[in-house]
C-alpha positions in Angstrom: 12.1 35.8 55.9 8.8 37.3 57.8 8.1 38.5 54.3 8.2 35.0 52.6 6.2 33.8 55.3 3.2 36.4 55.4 3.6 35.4 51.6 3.5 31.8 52.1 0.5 32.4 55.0 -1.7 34.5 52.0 -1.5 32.0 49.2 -2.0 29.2 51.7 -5.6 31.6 53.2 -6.1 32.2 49.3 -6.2 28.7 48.5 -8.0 27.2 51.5 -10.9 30.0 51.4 -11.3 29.8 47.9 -15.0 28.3 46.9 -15.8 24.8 46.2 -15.8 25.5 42.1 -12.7 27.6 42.3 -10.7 24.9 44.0 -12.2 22.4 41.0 -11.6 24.6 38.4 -7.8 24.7 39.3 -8.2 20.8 39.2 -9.1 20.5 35.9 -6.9 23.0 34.7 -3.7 21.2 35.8 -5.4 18.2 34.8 -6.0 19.8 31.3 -2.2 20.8 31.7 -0.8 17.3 32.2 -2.8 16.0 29.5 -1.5 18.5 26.9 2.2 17.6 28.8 1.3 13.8 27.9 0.1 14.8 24.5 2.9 16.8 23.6 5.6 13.9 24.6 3.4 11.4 22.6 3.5 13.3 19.9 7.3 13.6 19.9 7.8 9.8 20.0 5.2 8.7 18.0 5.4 9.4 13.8 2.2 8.7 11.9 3.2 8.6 8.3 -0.1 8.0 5.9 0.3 5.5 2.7 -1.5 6.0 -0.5 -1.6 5.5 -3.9 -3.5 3.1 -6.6 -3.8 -0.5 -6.2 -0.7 -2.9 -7.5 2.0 0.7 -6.8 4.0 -1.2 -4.3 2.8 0.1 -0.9 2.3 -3.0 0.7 5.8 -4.4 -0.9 7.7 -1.4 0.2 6.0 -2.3 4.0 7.4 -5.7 3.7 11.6 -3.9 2.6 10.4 -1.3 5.8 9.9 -5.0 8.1 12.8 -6.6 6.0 15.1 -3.4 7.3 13.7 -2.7 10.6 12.3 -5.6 11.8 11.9 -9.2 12.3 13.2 -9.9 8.8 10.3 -12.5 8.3 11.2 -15.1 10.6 11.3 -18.4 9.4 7.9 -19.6 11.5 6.2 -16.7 10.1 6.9 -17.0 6.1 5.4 -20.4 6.4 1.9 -18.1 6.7 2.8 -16.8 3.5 2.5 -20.4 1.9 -1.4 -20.7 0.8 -1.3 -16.6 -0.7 1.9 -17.9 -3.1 -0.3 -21.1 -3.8 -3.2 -18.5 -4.7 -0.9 -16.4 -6.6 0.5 -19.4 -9.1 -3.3 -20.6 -9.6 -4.0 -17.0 -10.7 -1.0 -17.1 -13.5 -2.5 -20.6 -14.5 -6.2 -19.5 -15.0 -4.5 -16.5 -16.6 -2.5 -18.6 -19.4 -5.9 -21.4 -19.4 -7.9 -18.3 -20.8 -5.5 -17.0 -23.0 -4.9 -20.5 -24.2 -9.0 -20.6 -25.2 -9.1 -17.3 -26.6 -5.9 -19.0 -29.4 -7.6 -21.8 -29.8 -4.7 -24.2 -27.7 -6.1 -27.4 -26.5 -4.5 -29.5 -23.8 -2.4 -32.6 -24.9 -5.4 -34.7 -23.5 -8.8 -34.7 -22.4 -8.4 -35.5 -18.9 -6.2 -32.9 -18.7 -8.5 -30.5 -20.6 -11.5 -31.6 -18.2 -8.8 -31.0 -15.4 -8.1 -27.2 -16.4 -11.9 -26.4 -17.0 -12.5 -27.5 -13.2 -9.5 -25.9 -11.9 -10.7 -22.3 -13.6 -14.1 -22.8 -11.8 -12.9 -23.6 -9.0 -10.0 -20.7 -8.6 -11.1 -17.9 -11.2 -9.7 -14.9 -11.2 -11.4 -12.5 -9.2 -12.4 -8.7 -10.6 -11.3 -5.8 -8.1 -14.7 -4.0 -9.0 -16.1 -7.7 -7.5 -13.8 -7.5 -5.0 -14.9 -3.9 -4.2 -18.7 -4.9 -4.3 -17.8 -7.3 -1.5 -16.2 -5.1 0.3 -17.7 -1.7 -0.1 -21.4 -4.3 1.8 -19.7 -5.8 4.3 -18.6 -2.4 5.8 -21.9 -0.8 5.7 -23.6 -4.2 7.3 -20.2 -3.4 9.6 -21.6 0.3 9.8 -25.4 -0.4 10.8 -23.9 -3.0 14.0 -21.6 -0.8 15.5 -21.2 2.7 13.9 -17.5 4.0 14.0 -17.0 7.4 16.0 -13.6 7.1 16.2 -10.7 7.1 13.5 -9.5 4.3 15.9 -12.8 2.4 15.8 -12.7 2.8 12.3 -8.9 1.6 11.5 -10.2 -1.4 13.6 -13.0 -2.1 10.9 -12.0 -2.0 8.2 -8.9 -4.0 9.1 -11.0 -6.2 9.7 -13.1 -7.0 6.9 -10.9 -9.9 5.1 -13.5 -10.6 2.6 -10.9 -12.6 0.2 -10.4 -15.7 1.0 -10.2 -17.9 -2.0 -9.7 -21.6 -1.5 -6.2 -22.9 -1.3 -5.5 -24.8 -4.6 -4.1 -28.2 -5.3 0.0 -28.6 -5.5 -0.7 -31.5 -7.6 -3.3 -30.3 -10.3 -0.6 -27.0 -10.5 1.6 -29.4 -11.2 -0.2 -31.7 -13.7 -1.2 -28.4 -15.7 2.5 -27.1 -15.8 3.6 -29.8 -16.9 1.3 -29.6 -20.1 3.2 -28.9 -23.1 -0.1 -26.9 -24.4 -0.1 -24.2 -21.3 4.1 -24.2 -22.0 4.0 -23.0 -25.2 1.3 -20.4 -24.4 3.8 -18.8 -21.9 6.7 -18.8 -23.9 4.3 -16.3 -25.6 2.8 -13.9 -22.8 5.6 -11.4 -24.5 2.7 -11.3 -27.1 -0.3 -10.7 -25.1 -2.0 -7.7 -26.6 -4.1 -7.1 -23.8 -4.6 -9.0 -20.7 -0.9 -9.0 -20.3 0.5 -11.6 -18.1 1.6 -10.1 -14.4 5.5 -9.6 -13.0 4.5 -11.6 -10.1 2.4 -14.2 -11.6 5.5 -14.9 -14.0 7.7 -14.9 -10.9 5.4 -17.8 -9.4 5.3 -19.7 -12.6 9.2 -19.6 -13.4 9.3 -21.1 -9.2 6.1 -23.5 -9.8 8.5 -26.8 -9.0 10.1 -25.6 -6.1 6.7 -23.6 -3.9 4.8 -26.9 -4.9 7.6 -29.1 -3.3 6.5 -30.6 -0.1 8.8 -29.1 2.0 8.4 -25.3 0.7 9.3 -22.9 2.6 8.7 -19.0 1.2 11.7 -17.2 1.1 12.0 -13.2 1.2 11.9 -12.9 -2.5 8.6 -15.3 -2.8 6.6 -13.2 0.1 8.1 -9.7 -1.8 6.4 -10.8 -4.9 2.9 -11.9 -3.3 -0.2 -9.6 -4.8 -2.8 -9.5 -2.1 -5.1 -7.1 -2.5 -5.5 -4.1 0.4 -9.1 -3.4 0.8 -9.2 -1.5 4.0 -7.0 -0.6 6.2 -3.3 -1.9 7.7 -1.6 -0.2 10.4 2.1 -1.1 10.7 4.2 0.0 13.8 7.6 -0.3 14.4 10.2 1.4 16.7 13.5 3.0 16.0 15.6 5.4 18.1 13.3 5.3 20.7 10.1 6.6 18.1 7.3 4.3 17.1 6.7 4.7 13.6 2.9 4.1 12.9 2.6 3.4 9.0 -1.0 3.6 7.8 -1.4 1.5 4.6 -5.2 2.7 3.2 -7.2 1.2 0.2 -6.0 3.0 -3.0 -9.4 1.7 -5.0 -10.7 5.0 -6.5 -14.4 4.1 -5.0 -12.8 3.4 -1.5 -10.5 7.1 -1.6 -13.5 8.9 0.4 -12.4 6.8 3.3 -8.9 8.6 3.1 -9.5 11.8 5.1 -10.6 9.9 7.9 -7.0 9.2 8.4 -5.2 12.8 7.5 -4.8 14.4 11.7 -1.6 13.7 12.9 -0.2 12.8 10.0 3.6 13.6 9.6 4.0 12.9 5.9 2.1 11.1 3.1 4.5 8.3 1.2 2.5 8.4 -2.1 3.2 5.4 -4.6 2.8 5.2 -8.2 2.8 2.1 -10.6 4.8 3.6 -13.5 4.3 0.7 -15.1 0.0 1.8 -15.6 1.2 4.3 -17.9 0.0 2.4 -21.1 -3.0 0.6 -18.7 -6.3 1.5 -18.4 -8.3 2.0 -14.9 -9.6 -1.0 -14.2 -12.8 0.1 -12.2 -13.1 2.0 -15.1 -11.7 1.1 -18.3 -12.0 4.9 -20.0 -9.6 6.1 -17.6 -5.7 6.1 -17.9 -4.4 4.3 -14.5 -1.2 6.9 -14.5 -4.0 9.6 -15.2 -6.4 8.6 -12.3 -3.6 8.4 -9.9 -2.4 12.1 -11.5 -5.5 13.1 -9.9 -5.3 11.5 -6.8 -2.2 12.8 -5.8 -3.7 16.4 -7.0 -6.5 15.6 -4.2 -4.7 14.7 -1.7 -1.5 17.5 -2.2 -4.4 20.2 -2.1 -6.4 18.6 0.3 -7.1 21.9 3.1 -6.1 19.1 6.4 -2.8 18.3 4.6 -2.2 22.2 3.9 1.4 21.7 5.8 2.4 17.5 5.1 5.1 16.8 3.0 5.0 14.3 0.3 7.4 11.8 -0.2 6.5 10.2 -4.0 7.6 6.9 -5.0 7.7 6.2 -8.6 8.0 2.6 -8.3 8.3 -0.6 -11.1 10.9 1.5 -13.2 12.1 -2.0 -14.3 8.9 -3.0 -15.9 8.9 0.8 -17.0 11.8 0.6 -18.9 10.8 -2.6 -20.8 7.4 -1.2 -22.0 8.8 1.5 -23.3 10.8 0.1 -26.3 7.5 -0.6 -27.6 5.2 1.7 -26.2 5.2 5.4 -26.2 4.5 7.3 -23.4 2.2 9.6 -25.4 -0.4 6.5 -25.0 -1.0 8.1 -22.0 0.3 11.8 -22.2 -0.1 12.5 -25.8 1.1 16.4 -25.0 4.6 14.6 -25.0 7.1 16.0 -27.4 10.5 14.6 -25.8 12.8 12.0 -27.3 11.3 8.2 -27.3 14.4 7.7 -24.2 13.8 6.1 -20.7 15.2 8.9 -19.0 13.5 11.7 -20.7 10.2 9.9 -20.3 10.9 9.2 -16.7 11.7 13.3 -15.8 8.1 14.0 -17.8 6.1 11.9 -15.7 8.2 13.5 -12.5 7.7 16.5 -14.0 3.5 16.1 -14.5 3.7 15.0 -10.5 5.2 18.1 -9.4 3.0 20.4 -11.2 0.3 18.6 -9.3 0.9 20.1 -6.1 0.9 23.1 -4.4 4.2 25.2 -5.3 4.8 25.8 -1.3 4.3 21.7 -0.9 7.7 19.9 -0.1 7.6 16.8 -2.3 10.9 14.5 -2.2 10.9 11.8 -5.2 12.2 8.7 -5.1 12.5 6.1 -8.3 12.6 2.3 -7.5 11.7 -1.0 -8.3 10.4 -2.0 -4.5 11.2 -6.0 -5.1 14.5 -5.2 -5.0 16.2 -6.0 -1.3 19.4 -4.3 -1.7 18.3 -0.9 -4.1 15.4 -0.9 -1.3 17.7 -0.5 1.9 18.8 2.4 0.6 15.6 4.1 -0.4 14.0 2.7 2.8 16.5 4.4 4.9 16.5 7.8 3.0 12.8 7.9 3.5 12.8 7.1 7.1 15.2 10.0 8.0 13.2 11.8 5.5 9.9 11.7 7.8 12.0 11.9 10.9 12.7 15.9 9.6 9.6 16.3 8.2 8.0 15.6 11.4 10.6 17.7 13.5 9.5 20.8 11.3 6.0 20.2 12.2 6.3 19.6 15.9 8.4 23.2 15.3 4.9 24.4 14.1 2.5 23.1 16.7 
């Protein structure tokens, strides 16, 4: 006992005589200490999972199944926000059908309505995604030279908030006087024909529903705000919680001009959910029409698989649209786009080539889990949505391993 107290006595003497700068350097040590305690317990409860991929892949849709499963489920009150993009999205399939219809030669059954369409194009054309990325691409360095971003949070704040799309909302009546034509009727009968320009899943959607979302009382359902194209020009943080873990999903421009803004976003990131349209494979890129769209988004996942601060991230790939996939291909070859093809004309050997081009476009070591889906659909998507959320959960309990 006399020992533990001379003990006790010395540490107490060491202590109290130590200098000024000693007796703060112990301070900011334990200080240092908590912080990395804090840190580490943040870390264990918080999964940052990054989202990329080429515009129109289905990232934002799959979002919507991960809210659909996990959260909120689109209350009522909310979907009612969704009404004036689903207005926006059937103008779009009109002016898409009115310039199809001039480039045929089909005139409107008369010219009021005729005057009526050519107003109706002005006033809601279609807008380009290299216009789009004009827009936005000067609005973030005006952003820039105000207040200069030094922070990935500072910068997720910015470019979240640059909504530079904001097309007027369109007339329910005019939709409906144009629909109605028997001119625009017969020219989507045949959008099966398009050549080029081919007329969009969702814009089809919206048309075939044109009666009941310009109804007075119109409220979107799940299916209508599923179907929505909005383009993603910067970048959307989602959060949700699950078994006590808030899952932070970080949704970033997939725009090959904005992809230098990715890396910002690679620390802390548990996995990478990478989606593919496989769908583009007969498309070209539309930033730049000499470019495949499957073979620009080959290389994109080749960047971001080798990139040196993802060395140890797992990617989860999502080849998504197989529906529209599967239809294309009973008339189109996949050779259009990978002419070193020498498989079968079948959906299934097609399908385990483009797999097959993926995985050779990443790191042998790299961990890549592949899932094929059509992300519209509510009840394939639960279970997909659920196998990739226990997927991250263990990707991200091998990496805390490794910290």
């Amino acid at each position: 006992m006399a020992a533990l107290r001379k003990k006790k006595t010395d540490t107490t003497f060491s202590l109290t005589s130590m200098s000024k700068g000693g007796r703060a350097a112990v301070a900011r040590s334990r200080s240092i200490d908590h912080q990395l305690d804090e840190e580490r317990e943040r870390r264990e409860k918080e999964v940052q999972t990054l989202i990329l991929g080429s515009p129109g892949a289905g990232k934002s849709t799959f979002l919507k199944q991960l809210r659909l499963q996990f959260g909120d489920g689109f209350p009522a009150a909310e979907r009612q926000g969704y009404r004036d993009q689903i207005l926006q999205n059937v103008a779009t399939g009109l002016v898409h059908l009115i310039e199809h219809m001039e480039r045929i030669g089909l005139k409107f059954q008369t010219p009021e309505i005729q005057k009526l369409a050519t107003e109706f194009k002005k006033k809601h054309p279609r807008i380009s995604i290299a216009t789009l990325i004009k827009k936005f691409k000067e609005a973030d360095e005006k952003a820039e030279k105000i207040c200069p971003a030094t922070t990935k949070a500072e910068l997720t704040k910015r470019l979240s908030s640059l909504d530079i799309y904001k097309p007027d909302v369109p007339s329910e009546e005019d939709m409906h006087t144009l629909w109605a034509d028997p001119a625009i009727q017969m020219c989507f009968e045949r959008r099966h024909k398009f050549e080029t320009d081919t007329l969009s899943t969702s814009s089809e959607f919206f048309l075939l529903h044109i009666g009941r979302i310009c109804s007075s009382d119109y409220l979107p359902s799940v299916q209508d705000i599923l179907h929505i194209r909005w383009p993603t020009l910067g970048v959307q943080e989602h959060q949700f919680i699950m078994d006590y873990r808030l899952y932070r999903m970080i949704d970033v421009a997939g725009q090959r001009s904005l992809r230098k803004k990715w890396i910002h976003f690679f620390d802390e990131v548990a996995a990478v959910i990478f989606f593919v349209s496989l769908a583009e494979f007969d498309e070209a890129l539309e930033e730049d029409p000499s470019v495949m769209a499957m073979q620009d988004s080959l290389q994109a996942f080749h960047d971001v698989s080798y990139n040196q601060f993802l060395d140890k991230t797992d990617i989860i790939l999502f080849l998504n649209k197989k529906d529209i996939f599967s239809n294309k291909l009973k008339k189109t070859s996949i050779k259009t786009c990978f002419p070193d093809y020498k498989g079968p004309e079948l959906i299934d050997t097609s399908l385990q080539f483009v797999q097959e081009k993926f995985k050779l476009n990443k790191p042998p070591s790299k961990q890549m889990y592949t899932h094929v889906c059509c992300a519209i659909d509510v009840q394939q998507m639960k279970e997909v949505v659920s196998a990739v959320v226990e997927c991250v959960v263990d990707i991200n309990v091998k990496r805390l391993k490794h910290l």
